[in-house]
C-alpha positions as CSV (number, residue, x, y, z in Angstrom):
1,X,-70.3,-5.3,-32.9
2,X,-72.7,-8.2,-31.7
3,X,-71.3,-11.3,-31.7
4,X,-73.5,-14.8,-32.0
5,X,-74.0,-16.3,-29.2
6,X,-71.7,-19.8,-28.9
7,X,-70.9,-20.1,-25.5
8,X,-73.0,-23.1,-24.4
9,X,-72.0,-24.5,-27.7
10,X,-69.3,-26.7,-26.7
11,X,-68.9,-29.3,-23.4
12,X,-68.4,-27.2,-20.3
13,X,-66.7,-29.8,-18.0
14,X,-67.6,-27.3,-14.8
15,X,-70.8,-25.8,-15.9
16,X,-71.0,-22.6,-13.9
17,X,-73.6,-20.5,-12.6
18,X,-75.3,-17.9,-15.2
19,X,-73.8,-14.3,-15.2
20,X,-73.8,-10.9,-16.6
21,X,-70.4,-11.0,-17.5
22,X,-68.3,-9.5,-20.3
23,X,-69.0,-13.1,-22.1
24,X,-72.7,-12.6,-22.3
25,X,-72.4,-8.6,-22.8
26,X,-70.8,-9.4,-26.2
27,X,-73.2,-11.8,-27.4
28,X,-76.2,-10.6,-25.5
29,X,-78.6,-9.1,-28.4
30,X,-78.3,-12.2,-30.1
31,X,-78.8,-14.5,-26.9
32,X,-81.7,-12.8,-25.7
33,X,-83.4,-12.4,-29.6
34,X,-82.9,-16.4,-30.1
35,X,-84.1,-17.5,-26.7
36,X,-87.1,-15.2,-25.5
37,X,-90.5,-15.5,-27.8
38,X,-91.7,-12.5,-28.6
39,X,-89.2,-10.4,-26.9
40,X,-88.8,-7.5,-30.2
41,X,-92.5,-6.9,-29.6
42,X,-92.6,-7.0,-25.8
43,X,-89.7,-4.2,-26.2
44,X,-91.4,-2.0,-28.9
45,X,-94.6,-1.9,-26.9
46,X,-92.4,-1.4,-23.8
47,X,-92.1,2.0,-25.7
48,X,-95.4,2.6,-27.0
49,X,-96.8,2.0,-23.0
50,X,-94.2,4.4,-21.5
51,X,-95.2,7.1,-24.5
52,X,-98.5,6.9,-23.1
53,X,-97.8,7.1,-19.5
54,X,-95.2,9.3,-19.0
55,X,-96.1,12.1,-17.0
56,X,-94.8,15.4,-17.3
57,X,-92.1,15.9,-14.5
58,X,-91.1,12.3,-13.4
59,X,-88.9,9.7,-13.2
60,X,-89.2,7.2,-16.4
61,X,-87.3,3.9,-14.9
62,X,-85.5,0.5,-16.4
63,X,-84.5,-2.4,-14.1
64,X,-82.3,-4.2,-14.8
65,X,-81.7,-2.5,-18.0
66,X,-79.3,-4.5,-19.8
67,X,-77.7,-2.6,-22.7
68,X,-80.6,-0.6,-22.9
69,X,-83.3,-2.0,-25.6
70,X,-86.3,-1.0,-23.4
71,X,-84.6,2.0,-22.4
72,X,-83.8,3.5,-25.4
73,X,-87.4,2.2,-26.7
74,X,-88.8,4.6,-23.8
75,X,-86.5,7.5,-25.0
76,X,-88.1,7.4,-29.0
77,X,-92.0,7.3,-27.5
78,X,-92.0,9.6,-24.9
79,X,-92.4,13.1,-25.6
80,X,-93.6,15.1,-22.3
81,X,-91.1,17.6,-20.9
82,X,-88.9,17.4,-18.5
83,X,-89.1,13.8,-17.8
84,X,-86.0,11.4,-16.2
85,X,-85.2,8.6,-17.9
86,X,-83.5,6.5,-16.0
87,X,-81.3,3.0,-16.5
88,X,-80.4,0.3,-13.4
89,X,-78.2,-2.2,-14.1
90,X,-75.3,-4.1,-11.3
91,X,-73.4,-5.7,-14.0
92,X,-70.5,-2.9,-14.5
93,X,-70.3,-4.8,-18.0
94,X,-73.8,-4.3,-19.0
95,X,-73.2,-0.1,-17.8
96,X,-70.2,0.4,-20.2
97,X,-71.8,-1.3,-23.3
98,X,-75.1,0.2,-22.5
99,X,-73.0,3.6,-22.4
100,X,-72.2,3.3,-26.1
101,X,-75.5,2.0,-27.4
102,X,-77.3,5.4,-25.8
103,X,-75.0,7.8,-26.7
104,X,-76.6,9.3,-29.9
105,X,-79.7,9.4,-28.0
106,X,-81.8,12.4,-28.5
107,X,-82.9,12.0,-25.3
108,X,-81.0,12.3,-22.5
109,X,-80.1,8.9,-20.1
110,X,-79.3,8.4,-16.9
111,X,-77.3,5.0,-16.3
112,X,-76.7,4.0,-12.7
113,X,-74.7,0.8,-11.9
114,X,-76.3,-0.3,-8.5
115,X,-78.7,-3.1,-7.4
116,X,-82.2,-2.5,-7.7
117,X,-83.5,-3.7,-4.7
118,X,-81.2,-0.9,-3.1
119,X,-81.7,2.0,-5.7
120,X,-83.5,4.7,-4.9
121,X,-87.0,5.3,-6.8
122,X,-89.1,8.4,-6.3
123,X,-91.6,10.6,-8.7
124,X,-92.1,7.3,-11.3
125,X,-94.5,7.6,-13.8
126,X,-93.5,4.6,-15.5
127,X,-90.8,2.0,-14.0
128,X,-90.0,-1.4,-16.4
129,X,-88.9,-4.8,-15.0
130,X,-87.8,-6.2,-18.3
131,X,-86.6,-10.2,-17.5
132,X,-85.4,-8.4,-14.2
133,X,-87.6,-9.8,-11.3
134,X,-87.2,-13.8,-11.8
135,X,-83.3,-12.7,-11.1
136,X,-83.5,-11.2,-7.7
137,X,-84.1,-13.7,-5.0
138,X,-87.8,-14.3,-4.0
139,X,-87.7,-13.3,-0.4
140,X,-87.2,-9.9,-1.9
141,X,-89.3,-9.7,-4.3
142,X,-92.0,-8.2,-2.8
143,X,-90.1,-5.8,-1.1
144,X,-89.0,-4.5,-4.4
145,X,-92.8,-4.5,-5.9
146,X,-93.8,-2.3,-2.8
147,X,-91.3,-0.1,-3.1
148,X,-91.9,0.5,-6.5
149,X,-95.5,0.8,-6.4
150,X,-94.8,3.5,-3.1
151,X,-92.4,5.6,-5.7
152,X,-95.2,5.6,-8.8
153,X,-97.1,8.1,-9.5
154,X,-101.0,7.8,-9.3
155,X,-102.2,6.8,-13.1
156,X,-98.5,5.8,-13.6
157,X,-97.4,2.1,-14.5
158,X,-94.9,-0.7,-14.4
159,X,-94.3,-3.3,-16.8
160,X,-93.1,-6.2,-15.8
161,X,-92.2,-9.2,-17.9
162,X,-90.8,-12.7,-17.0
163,X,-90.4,-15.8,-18.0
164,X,-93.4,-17.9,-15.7
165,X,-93.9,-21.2,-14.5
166,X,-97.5,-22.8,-15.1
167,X,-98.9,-24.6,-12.1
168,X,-100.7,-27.6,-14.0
169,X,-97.8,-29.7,-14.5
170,X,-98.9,-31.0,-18.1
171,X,-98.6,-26.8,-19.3
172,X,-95.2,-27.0,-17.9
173,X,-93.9,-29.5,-19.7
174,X,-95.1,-28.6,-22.9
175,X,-94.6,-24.8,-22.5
176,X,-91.2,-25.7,-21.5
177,X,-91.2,-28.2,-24.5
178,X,-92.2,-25.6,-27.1
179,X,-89.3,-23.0,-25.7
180,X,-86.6,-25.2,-26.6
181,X,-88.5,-26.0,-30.2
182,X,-88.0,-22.5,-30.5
183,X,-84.5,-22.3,-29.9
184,X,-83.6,-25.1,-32.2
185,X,-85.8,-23.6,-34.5
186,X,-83.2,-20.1,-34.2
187,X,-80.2,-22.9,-34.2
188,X,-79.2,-23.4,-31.2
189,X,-77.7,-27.5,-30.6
190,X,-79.0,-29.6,-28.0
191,X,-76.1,-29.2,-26.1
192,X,-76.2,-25.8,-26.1
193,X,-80.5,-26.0,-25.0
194,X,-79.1,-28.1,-22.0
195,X,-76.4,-26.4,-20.4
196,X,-77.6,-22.8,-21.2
197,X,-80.8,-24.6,-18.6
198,X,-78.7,-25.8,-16.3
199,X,-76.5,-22.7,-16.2
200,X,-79.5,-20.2,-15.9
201,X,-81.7,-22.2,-13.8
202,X,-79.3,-21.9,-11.0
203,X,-79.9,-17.9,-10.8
204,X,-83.7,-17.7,-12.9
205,X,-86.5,-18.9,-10.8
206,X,-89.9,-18.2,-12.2
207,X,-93.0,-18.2,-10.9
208,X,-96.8,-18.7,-11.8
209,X,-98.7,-15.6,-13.8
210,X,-100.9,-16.3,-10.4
211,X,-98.0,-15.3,-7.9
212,X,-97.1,-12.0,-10.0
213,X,-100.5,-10.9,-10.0
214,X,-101.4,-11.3,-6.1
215,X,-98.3,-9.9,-5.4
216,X,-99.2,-6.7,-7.5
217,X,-102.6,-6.1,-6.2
218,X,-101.1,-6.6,-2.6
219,X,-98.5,-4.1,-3.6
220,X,-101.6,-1.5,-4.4
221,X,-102.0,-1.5,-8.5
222,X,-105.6,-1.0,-9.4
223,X,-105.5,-2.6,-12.8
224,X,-103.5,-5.5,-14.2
225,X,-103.3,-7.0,-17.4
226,X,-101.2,-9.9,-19.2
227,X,-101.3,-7.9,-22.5
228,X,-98.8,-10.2,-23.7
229,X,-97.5,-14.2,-23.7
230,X,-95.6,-16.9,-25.3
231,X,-95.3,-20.2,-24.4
232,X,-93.5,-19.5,-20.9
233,X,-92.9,-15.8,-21.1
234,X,-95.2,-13.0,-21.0
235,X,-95.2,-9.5,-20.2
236,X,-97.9,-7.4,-17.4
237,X,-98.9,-4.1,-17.3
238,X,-99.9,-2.8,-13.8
239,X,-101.8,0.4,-13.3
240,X,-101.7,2.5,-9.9
């Protein structure tokens, strides 16, 4: 069972970096609902896309899939045969809940507990970097866009959503602003808004709507859209 998320809610004398451990597995669904605008949507459409764009005969892939959401979203829409769908994830704690939430899936799942920037992706029709990307380090990130856009299908897709950073200075402070109104507004303290930041932004480094796009049309995607954003987090859709 989910448990709310507390853990940034009292002083941490040695405020850590940010991890994937067992103490954010358990309270993840509730973390993620109360900190990411718009993140039920961008996870629902994650599945209406993939329904669309699944081809018959590929590879259907999550990075950095978590426990699953966007996965199992993919599993209900798409309904072409014989196609792979496919979980990445290098927490081991994120693999073994993940295991339990898919398991009555009427589709089958693959779960592989490896890092993406090393996994092997071939035949994609559709490949999802859900929150994933702004995690791996930058100097690699375009390695891991080509790569993915080499393994994709022609007419296939990825989506990829992130939390960004705006360039004018004066939309960063108040997109930044109006993210922590919204996690007051879903009760989290001010303590908790502050060390949750300083915890994450250790590991998270985001970059501008701006970067993400160059970086896909250098990568070789013909088409691609913001189709969705909120204050500082938005979700793209890239077309090969």
């Amino acid at each position: 069972m989910t448990k709310p998320d507390t853990l940034y809610a009292t002083p941490h004398a040695n405020l850590g970096r940010f991890a994937f451990d067992e103490h954010v597995v358990e309270v993840f669904p509730d973390m993620i609902q109360r900190s990411v605008p718009g993140y039920s949507t961008i996870i629902a459409m994650t599945g209406v896309m993939a329904g669309r764009y699944a081809q018959t005969g590929s590879n259907i892939y999550d990075l950095g899939s978590s426990l699953g959401a966007s996965t199992l979203s993919m599993a209900r829409e798409i309904n072409k045969h014989d196609c792979n769908i496919i979980g990445v994830d290098n927490s081991a704690a994120m693999i073994e809940r993940c295991r339990g939430y898919i398991a009555d899936s009427a589709t089958p799942i693959t779960l592989r507990c490896e890092n993406i920037q090393n996994t092997e992706i071939n035949n994609a029709s559709v490949v999802v970097l859900n929150f994933t990307l702004q995690f791996v380090p930058a100097a690699e990130r375009a390695a891991l866009i080509n790569k993915i856009s080499e393994a994709i299908r022609p007419g296939g897709i990825l989506i990829l959503s992130e939390k960004i950073r705006f360039a004018d200075a004066h939309l960063q402070d108040l997109n930044t602003d109006l993210h922590h109104a919204f996690k007051r507004a879903n009760g989290y303290s001010e303590l908790e808004v502050a060390q949750k930041r300083n915890a994450i932004e250790k590991v998270l480094v985001p970059e501008t709507l701006a970067e993400h796009q160059q970086r896909l049309r250098t990568a070789g995607f013909s088409s691609i859209d913001v189709w969705f954003q909120c204050f500082n987090f938005a979700s793209l859709v890239a077309i090969k």
